[in-house]
Biopython code that builds the backbone (N, CA, C, O; Angstrom):
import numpy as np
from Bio.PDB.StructureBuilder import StructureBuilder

atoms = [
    (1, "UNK", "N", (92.095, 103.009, 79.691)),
    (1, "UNK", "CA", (92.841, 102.793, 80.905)),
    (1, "UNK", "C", (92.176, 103.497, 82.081)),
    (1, "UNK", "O", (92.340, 102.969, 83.181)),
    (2, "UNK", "N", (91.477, 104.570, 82.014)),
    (2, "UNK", "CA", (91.168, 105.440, 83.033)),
    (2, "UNK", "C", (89.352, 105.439, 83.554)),
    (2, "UNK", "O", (88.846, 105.870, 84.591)),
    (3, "UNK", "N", (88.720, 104.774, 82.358)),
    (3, "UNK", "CA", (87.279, 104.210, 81.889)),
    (3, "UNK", "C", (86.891, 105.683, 81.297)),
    (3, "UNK", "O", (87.339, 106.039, 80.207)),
    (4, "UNK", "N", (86.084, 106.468, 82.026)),
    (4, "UNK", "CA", (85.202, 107.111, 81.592)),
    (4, "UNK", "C", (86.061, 108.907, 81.803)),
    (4, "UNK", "O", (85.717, 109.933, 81.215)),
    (5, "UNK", "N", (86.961, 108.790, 82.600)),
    (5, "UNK", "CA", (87.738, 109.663, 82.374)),
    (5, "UNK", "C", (88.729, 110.312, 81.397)),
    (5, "UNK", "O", (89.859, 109.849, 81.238)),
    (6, "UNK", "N", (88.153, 111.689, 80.572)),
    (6, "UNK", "CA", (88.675, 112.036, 79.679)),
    (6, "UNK", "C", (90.106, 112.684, 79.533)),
    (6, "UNK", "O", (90.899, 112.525, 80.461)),
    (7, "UNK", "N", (90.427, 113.305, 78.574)),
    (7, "UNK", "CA", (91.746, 113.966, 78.462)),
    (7, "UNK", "C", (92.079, 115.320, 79.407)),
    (7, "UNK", "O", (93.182, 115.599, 79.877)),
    (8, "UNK", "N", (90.821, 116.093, 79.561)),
    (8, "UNK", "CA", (90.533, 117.287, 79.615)),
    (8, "UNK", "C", (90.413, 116.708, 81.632)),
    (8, "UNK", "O", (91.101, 117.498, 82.278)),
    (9, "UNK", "N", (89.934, 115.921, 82.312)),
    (9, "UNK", "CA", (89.921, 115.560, 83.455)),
    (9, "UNK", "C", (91.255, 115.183, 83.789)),
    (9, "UNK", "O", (91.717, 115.630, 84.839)),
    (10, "UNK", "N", (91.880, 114.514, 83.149)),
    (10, "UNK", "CA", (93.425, 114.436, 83.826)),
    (10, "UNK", "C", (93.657, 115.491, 83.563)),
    (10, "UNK", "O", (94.118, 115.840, 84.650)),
    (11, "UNK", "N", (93.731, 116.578, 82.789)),
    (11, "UNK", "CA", (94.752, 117.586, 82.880)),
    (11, "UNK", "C", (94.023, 118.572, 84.305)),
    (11, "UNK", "O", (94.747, 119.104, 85.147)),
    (12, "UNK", "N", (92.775, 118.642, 84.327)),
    (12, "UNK", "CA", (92.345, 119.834, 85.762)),
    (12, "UNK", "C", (92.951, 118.509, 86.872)),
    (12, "UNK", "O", (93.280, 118.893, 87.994)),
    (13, "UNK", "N", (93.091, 116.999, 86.561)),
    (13, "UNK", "CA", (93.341, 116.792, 88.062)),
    (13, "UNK", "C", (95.514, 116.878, 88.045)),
    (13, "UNK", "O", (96.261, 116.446, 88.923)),
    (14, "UNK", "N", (95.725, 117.256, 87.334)),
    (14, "UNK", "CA", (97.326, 117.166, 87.013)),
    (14, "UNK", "C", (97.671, 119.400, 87.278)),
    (14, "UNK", "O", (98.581, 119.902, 87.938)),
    (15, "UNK", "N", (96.876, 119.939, 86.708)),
    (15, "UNK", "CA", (97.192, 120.858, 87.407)),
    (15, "UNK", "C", (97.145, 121.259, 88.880)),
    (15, "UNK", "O", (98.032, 121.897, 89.446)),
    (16, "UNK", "N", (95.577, 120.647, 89.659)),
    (16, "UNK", "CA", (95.451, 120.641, 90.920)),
    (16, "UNK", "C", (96.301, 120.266, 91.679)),
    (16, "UNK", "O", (96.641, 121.033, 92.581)),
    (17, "UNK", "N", (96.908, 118.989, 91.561)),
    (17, "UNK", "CA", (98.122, 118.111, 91.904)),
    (17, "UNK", "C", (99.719, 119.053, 91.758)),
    (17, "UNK", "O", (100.600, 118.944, 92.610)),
    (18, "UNK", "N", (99.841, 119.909, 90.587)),
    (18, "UNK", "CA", (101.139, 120.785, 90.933)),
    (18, "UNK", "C", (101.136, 121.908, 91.311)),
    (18, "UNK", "O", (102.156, 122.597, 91.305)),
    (19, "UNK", "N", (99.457, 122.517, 91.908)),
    (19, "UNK", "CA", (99.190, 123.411, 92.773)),
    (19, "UNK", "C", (99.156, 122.890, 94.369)),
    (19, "UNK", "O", (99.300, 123.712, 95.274)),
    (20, "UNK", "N", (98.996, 121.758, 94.589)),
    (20, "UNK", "CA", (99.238, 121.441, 95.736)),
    (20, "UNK", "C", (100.448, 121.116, 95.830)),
    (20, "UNK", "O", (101.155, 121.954, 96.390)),
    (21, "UNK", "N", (100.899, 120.269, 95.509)),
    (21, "UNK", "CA", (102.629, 119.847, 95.395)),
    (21, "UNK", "C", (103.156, 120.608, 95.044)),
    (21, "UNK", "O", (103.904, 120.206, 95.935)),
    (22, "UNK", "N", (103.934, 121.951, 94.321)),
    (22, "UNK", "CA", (104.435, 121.814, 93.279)),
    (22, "UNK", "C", (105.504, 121.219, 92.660)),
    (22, "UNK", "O", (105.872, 120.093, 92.994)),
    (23, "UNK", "N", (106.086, 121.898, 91.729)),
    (23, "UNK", "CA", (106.548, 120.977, 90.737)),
    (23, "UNK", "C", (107.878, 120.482, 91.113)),
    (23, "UNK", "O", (108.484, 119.929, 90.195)),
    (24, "UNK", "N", (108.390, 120.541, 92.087)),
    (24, "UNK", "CA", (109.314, 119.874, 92.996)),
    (24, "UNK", "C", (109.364, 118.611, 93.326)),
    (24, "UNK", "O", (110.268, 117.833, 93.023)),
    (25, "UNK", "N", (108.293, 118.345, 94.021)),
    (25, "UNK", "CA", (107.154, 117.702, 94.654)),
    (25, "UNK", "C", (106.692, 116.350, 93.556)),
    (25, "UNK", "O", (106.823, 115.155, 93.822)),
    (26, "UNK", "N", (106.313, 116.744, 92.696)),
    (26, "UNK", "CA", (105.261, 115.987, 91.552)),
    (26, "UNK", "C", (106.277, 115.169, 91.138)),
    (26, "UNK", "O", (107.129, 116.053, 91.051)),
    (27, "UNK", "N", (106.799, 114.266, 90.845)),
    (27, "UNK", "CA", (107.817, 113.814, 89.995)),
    (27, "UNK", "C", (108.049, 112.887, 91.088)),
    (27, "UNK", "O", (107.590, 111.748, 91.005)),
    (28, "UNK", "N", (108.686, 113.239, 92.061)),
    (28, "UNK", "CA", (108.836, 112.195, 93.675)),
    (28, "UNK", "C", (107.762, 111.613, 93.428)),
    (28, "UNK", "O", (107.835, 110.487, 92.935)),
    (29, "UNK", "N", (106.278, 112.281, 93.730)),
    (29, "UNK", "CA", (104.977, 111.166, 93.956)),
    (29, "UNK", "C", (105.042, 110.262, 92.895)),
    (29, "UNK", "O", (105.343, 109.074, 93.016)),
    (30, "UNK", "N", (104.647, 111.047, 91.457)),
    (30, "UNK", "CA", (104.252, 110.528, 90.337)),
    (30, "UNK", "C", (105.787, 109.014, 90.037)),
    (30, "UNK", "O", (105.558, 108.088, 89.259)),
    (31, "UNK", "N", (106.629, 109.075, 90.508)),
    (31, "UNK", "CA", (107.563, 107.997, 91.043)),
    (31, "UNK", "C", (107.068, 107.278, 91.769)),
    (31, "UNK", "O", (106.773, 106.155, 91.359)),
    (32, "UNK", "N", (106.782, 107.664, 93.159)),
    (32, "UNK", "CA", (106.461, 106.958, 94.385)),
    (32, "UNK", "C", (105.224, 105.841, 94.085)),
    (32, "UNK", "O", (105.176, 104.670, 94.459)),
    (33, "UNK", "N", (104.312, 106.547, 93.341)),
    (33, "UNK", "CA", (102.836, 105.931, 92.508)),
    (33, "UNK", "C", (103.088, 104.689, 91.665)),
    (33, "UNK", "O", (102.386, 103.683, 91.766)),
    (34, "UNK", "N", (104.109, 104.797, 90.837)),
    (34, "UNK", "CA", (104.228, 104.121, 89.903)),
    (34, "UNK", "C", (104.971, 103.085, 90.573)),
    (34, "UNK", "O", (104.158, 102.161, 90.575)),
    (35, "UNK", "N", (106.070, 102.643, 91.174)),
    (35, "UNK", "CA", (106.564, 102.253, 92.250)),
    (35, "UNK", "C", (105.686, 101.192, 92.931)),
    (35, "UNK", "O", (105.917, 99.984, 92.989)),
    (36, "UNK", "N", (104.670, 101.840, 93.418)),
    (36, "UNK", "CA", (103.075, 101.485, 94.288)),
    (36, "UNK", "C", (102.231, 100.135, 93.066)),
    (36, "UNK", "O", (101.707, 99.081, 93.427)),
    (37, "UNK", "N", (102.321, 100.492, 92.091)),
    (37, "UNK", "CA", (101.220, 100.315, 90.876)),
    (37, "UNK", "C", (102.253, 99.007, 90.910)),
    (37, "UNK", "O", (101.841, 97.947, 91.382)),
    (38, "UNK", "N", (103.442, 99.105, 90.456)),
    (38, "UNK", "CA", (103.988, 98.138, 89.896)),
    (38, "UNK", "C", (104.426, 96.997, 91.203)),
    (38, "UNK", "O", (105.111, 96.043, 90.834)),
    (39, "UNK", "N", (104.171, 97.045, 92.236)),
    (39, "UNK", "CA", (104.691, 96.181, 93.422)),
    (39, "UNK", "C", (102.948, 95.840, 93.361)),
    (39, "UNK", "O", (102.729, 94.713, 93.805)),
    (40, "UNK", "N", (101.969, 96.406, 93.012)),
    (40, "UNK", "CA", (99.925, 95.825, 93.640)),
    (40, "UNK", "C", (100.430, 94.800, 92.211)),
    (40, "UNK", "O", (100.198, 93.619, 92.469)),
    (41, "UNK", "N", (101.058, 94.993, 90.788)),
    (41, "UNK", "CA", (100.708, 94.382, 90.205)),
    (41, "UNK", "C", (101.551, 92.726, 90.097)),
    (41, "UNK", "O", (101.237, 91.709, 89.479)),
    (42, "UNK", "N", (102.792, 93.063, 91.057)),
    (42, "UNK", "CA", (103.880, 91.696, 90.827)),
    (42, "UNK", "C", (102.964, 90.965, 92.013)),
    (42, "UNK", "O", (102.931, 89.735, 92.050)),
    (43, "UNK", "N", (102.193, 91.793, 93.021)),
    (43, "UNK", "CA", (102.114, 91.273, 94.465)),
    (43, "UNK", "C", (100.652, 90.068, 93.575)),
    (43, "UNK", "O", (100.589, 88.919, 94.013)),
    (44, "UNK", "N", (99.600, 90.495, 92.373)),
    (44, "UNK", "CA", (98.390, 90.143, 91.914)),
    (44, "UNK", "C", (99.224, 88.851, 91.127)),
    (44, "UNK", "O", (98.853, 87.697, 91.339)),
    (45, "UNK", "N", (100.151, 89.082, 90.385)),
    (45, "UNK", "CA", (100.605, 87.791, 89.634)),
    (45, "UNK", "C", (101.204, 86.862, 90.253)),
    (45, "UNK", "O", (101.365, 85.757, 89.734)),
    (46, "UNK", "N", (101.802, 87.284, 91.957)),
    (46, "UNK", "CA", (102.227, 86.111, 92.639)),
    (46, "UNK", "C", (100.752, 85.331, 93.055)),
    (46, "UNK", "O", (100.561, 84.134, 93.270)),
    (47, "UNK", "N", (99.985, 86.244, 93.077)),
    (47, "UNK", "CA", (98.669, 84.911, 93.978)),
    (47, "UNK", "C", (97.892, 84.473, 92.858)),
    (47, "UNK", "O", (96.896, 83.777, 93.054)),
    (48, "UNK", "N", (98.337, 84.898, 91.397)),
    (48, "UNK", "CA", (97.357, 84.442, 90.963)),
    (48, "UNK", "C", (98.592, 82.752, 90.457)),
    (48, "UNK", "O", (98.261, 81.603, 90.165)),
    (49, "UNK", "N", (99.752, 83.299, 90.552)),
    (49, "UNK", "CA", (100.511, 81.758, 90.226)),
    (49, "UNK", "C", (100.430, 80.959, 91.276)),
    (49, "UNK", "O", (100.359, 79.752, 91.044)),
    (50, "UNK", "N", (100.419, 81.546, 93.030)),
    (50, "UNK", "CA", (100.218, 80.499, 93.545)),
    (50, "UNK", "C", (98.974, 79.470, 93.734)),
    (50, "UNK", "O", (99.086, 78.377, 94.288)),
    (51, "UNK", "N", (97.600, 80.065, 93.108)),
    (51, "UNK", "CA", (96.553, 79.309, 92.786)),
    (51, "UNK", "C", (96.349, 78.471, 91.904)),
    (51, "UNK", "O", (95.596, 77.505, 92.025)),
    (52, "UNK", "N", (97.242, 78.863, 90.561)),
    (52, "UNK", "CA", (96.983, 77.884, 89.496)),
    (52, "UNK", "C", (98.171, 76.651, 89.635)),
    (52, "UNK", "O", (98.160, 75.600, 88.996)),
    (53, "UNK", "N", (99.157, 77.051, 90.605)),
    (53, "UNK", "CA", (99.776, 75.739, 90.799)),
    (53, "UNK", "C", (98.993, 74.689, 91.386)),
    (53, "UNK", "O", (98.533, 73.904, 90.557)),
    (54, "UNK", "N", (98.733, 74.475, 92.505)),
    (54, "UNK", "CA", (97.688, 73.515, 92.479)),
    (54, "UNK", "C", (96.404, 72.932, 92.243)),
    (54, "UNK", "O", (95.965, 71.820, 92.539)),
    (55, "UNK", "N", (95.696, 74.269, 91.430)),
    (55, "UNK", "CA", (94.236, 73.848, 90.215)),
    (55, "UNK", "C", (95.572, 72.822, 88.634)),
    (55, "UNK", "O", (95.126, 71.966, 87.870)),
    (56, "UNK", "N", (96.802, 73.223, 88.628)),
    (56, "UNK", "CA", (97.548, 72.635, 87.803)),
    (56, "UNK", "C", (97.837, 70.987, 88.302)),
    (56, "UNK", "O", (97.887, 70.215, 87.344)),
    (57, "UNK", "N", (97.983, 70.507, 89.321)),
    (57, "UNK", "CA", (98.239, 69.849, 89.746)),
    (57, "UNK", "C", (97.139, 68.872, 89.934)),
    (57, "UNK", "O", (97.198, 67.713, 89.524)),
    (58, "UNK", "N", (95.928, 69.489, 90.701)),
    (58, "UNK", "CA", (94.877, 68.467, 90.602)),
    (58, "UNK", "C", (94.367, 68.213, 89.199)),
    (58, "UNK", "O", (93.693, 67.201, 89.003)),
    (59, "UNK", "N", (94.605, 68.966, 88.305)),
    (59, "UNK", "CA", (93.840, 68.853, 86.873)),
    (59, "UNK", "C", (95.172, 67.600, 86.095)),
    (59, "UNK", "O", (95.057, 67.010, 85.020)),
    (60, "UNK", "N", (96.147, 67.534, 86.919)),
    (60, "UNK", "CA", (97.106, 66.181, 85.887)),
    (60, "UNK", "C", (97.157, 65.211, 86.838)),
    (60, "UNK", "O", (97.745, 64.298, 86.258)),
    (61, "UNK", "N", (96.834, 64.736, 88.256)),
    (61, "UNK", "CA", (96.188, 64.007, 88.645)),
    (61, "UNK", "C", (95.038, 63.263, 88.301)),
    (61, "UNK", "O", (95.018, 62.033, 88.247)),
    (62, "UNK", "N", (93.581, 64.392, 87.949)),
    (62, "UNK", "CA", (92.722, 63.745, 87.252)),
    (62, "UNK", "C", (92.823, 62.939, 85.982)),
    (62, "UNK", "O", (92.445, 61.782, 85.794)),
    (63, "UNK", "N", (93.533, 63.956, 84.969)),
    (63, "UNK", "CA", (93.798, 63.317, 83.918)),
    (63, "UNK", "C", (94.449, 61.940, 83.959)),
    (63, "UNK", "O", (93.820, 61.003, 83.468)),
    (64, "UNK", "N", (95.839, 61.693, 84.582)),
    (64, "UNK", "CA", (96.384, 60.538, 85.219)),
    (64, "UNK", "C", (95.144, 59.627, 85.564)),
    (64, "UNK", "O", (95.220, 58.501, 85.074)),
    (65, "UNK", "N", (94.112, 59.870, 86.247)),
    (65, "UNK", "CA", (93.257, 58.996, 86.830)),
    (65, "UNK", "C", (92.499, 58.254, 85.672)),
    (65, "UNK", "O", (92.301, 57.040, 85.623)),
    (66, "UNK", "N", (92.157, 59.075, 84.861)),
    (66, "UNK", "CA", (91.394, 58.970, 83.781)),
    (66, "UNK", "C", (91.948, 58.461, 82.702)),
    (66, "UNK", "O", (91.271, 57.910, 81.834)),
    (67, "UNK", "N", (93.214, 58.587, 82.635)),
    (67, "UNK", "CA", (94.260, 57.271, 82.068)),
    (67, "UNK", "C", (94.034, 55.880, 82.477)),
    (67, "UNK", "O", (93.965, 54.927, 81.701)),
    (68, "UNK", "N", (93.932, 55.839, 83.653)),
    (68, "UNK", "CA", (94.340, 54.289, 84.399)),
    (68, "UNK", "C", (92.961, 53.860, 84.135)),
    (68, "UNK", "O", (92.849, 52.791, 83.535)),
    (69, "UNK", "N", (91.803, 54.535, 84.493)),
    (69, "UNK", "CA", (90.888, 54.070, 83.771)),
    (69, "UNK", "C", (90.426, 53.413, 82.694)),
    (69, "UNK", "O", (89.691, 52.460, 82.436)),
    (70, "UNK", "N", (91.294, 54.475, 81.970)),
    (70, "UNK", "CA", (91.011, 53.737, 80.363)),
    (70, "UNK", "C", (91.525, 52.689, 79.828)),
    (70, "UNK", "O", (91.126, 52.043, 78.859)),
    (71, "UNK", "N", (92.998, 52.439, 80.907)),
    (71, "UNK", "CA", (93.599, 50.926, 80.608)),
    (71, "UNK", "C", (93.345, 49.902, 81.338)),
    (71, "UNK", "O", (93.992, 48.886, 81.085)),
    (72, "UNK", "N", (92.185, 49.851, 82.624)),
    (72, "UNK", "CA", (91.710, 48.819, 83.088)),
    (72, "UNK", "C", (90.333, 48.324, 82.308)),
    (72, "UNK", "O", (89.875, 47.219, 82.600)),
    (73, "UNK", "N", (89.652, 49.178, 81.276)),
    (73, "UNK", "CA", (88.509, 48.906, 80.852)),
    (73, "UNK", "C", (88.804, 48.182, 79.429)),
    (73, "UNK", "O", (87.870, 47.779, 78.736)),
]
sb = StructureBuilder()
sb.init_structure("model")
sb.init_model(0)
sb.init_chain("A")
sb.init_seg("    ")
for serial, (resi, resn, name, xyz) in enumerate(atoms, 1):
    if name == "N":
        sb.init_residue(resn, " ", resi, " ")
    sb.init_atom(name, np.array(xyz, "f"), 0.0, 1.0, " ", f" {name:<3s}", serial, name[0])
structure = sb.get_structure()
């Protein structure tokens, strides 16, 4: 999930984070983040449905076409 970032790197960047924040603080963001993450990821599945609706559409058109074809030949 993180690629090349280990166990031992989240934890120095998770202590840094409740030395700047503290632990008051951390829980709001680490909310606020996740919050963030999950609205980039509904916002990625709306455009990726509004693209395949009409690659869906021209692809049963063609097919349709390629029907009528096959019953005029």
């Amino acid at each position: 999930m993180f690629g090349s970032i280990g166990f031992s790197e989240i934890m120095v960047l998770f202590v840094i984070a409740l030395l700047i924040f503290g632990p008051r603080k951390l829980p709001e963001i680490a909310r606020s983040v996740g919050q963030a993450m999950r609205e980039f990821k509904k916002a990625g599945e709306e455009v990726s449905r509004s693209l395949e609706e009409p690659v869906d559409e021209v692809r049963e058109r063609l097919y349709q076409m390629d029907e009528e074809q096959r019953w005029r030949s």
